[in-house]
MMTF fields as JSON, N, C-alpha, C and O atoms, coordinates in Angstrom:
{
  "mmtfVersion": "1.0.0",
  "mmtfProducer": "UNKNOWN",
  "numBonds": 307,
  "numAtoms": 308,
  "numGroups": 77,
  "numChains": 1,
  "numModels": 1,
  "chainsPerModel": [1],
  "groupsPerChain": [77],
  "chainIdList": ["A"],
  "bondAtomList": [4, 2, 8, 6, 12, 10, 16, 14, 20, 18, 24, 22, 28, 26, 32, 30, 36, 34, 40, 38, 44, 42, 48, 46, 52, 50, 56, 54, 60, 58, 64, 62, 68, 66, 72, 70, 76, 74, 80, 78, 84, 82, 88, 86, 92, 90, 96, 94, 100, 98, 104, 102, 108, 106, 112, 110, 116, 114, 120, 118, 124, 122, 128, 126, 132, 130, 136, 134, 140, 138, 144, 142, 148, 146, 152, 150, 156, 154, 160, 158, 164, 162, 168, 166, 172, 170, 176, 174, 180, 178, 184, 182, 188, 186, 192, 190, 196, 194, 200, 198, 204, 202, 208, 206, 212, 210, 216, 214, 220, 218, 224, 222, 228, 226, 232, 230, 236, 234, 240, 238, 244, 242, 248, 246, 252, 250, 256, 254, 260, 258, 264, 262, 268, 266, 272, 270, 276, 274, 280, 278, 284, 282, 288, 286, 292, 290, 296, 294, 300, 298, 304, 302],
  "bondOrderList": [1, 1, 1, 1, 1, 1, 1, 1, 1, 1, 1, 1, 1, 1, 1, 1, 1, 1, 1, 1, 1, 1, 1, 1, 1, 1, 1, 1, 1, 1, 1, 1, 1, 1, 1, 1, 1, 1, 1, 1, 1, 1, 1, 1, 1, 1, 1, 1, 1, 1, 1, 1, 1, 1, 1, 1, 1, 1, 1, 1, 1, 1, 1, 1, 1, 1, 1, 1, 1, 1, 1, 1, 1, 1, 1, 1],
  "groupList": [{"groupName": "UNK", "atomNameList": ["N", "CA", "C", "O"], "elementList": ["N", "C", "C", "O"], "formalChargeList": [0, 0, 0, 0], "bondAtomList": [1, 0, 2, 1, 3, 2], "bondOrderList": [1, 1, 2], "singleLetterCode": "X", "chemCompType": "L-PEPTIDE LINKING"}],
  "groupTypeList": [0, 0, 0, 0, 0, 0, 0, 0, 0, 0, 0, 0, 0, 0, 0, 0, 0, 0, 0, 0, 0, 0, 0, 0, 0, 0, 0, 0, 0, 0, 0, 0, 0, 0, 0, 0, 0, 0, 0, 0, 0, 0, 0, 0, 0, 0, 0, 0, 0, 0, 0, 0, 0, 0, 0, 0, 0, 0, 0, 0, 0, 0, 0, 0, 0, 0, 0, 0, 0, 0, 0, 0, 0, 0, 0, 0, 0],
  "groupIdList": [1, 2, 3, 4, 5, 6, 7, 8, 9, 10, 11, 12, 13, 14, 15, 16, 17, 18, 19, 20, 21, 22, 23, 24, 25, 26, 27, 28, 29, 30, 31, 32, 33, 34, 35, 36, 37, 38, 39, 40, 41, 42, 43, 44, 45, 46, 47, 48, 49, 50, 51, 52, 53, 54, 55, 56, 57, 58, 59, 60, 61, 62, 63, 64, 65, 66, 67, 68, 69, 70, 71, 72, 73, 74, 75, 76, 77],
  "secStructList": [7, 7, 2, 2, 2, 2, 2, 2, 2, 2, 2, 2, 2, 2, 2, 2, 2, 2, 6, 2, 2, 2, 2, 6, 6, 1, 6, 6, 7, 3, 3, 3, 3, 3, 6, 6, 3, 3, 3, 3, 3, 3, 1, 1, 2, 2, 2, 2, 2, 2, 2, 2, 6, 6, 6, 6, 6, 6, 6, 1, 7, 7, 7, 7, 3, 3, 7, 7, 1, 1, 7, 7, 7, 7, 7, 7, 7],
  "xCoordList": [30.61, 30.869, 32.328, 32.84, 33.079, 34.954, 34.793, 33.65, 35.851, 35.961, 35.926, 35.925, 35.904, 36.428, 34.528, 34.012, 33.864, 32.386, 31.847, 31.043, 32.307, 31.923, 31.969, 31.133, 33.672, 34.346, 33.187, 32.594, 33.107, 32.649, 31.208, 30.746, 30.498, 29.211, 29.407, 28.492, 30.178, 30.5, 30.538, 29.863, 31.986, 32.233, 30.666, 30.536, 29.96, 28.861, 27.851, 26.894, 27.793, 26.955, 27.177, 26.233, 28.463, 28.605, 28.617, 28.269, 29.013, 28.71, 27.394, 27.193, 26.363, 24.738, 24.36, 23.442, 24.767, 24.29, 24.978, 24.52, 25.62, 26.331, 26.151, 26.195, 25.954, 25.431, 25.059, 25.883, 23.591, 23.157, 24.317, 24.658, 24.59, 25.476, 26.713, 27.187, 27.203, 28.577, 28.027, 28.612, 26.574, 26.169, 25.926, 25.755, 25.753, 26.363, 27.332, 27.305, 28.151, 30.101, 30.672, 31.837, 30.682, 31.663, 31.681, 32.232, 30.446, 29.731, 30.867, 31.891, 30.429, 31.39, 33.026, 33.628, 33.543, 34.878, 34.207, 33.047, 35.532, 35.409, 35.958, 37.029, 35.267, 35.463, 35.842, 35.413, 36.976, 37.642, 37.187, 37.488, 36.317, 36.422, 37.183, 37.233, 37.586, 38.05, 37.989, 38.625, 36.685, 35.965, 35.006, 34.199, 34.629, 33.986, 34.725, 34.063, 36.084, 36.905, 36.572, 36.792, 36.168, 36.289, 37.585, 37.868, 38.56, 39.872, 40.215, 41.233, 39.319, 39.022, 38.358, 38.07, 38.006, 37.823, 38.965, 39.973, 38.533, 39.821, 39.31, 38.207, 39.453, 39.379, 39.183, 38.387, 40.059, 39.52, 39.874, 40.47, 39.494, 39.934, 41.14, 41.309, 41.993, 43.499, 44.339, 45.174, 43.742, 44.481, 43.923, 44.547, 41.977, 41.856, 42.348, 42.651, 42.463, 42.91, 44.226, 44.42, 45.168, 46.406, 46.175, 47.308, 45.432, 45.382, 44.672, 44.914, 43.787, 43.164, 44.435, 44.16, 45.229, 46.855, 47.75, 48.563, 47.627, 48.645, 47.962, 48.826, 46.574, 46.178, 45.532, 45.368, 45.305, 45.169, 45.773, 45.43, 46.822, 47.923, 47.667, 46.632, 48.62, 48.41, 46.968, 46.08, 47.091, 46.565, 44.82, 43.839, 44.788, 44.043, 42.979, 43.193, 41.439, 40.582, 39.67, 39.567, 39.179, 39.194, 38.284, 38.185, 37.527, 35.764, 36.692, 37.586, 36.411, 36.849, 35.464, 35.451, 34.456, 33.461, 33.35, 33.662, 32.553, 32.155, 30.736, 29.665, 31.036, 29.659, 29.193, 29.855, 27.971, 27.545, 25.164, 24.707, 24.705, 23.458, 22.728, 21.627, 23.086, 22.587, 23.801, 24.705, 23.787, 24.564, 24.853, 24.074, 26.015, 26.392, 26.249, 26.706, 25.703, 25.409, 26.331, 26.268, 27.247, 28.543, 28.013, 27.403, 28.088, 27.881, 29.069, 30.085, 29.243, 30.395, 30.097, 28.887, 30.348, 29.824, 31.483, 31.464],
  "yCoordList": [80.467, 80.176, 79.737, 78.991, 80.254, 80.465, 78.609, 78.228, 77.677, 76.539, 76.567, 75.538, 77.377, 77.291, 77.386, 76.823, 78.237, 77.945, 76.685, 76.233, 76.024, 74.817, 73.416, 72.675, 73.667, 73.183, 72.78, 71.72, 74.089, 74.548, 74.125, 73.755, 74.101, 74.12, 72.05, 71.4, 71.452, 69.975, 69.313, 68.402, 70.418, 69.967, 70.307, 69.569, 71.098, 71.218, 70.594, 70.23, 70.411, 68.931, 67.465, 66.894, 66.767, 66.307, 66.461, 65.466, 67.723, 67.689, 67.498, 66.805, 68.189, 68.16, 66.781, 66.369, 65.924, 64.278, 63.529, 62.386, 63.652, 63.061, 63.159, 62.136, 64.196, 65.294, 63.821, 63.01, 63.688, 62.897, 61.686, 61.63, 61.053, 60.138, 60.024, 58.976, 61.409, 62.189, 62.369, 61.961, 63.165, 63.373, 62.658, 63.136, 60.765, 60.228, 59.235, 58.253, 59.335, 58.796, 59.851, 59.499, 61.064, 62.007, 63.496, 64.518, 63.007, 64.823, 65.376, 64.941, 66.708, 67.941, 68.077, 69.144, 67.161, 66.956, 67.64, 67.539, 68.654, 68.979, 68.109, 67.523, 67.992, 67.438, 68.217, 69.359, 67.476, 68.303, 67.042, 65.867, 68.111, 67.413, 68.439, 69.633, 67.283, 67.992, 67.412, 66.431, 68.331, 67.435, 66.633, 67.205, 65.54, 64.619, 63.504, 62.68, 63.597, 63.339, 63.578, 64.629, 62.719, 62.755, 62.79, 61.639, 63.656, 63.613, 62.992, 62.309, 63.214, 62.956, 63.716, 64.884, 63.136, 64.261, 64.6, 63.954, 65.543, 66.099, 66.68, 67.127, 66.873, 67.177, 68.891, 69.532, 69.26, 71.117, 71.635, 70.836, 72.873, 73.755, 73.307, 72.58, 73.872, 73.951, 72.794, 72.948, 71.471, 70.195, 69.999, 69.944, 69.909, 69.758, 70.801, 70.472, 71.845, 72.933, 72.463, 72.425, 72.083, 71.343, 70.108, 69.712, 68.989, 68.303, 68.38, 67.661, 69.342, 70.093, 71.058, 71.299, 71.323, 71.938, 70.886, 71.011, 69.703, 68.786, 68.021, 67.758, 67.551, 66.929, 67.77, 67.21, 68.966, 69.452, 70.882, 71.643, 71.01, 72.391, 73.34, 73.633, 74.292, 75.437, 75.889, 76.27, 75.631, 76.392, 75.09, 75.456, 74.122, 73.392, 73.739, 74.518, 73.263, 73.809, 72.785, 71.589, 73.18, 72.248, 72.848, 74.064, 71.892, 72.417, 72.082, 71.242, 72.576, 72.223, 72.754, 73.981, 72.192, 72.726, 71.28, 70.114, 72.215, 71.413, 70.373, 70.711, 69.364, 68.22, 68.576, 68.204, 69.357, 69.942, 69.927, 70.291, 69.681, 69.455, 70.816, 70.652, 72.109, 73.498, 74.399, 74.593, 74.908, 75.546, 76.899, 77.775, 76.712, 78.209, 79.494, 79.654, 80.486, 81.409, 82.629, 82.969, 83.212, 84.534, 85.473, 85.566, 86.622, 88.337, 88.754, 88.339, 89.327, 90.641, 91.231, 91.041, 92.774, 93.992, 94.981, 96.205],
  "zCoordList": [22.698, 24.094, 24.242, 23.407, 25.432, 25.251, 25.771, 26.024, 25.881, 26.252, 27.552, 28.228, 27.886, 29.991, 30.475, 31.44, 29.489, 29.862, 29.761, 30.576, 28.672, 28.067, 29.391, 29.908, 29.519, 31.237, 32.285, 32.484, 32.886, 33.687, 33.617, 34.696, 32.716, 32.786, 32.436, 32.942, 31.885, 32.119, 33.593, 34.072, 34.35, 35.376, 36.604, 37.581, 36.425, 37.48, 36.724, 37.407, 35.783, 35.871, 36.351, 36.898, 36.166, 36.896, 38.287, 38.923, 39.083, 40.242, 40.788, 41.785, 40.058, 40.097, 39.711, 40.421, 38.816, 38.99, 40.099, 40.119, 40.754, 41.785, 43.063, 43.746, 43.544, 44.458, 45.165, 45.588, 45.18, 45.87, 46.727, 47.909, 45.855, 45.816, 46.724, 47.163, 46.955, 47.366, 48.766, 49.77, 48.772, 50.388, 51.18, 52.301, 50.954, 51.975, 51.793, 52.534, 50.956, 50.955, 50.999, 50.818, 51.129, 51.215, 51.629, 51.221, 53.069, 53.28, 53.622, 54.149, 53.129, 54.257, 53.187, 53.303, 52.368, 51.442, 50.412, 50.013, 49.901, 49.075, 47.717, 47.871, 46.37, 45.406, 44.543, 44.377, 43.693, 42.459, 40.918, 40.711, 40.094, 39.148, 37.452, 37.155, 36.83, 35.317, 34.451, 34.065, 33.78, 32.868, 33.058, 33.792, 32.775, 33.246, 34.285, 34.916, 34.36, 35.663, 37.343, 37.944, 37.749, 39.182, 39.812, 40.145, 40.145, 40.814, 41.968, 42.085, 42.943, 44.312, 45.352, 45.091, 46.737, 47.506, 48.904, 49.191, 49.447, 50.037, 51.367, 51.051, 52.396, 53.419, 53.562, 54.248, 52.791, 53.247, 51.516, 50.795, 51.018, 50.003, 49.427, 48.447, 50.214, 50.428, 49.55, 48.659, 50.203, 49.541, 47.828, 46.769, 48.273, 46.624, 45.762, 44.616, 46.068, 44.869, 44.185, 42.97, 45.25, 44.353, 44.371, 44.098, 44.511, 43.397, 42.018, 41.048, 42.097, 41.094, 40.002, 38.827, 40.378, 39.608, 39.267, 38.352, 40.059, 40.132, 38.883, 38.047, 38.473, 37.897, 36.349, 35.265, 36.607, 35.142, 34.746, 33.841, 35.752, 35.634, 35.827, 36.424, 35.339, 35.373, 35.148, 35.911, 33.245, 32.359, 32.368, 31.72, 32.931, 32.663, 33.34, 34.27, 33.09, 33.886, 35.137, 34.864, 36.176, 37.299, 38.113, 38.274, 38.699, 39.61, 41.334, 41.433, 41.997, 43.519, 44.219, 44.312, 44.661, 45.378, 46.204, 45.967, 47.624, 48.716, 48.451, 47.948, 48.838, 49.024, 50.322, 51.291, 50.514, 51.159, 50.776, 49.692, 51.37, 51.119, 51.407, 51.932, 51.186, 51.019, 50.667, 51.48, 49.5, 49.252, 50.346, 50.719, 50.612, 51.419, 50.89, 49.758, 51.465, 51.024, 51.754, 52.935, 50.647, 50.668, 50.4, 49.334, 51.423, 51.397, 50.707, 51.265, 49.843, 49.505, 49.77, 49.642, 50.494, 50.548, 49.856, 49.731]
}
């Protein structure tokens, strides 16, 4: 398993134990975590993504998803 799976599957667990917790201190903000790091939350995409760059770079790896109590559901066609 490459390290960025390893990441990734860290950082949404923490998001999944928290969850609760987040939906009422921080509905609707999106949260950036790295690692087992909580970064902060942020008002739209836009801001957490760079503090999500600002705090683990370029090359570093970083969760930015919405605290939201139903996951949104995206069509590609």
């Amino acid at each position: 398993m490459a390290a960025v799976d390893v990441d990734l599957k860290t950082e949404l667990g923490v998001f999944d134990e928290r969850r609760r917790e987040w939906l009422h201190s921080n509905p609707n903000e999106f949260v950036v975590v790295t690692g087992t790091t909580v970064v902060g939350f942020y008002p739209d995409y836009e801001s957490a993504f760079k503090a999500g760059l600002q705090k683990a770079g370029i090359t570093g790896s970083f969760l930015v998803k919405q605290v939201c109590a139903e996951e949104p559901v995206y069509l590609i066609f």
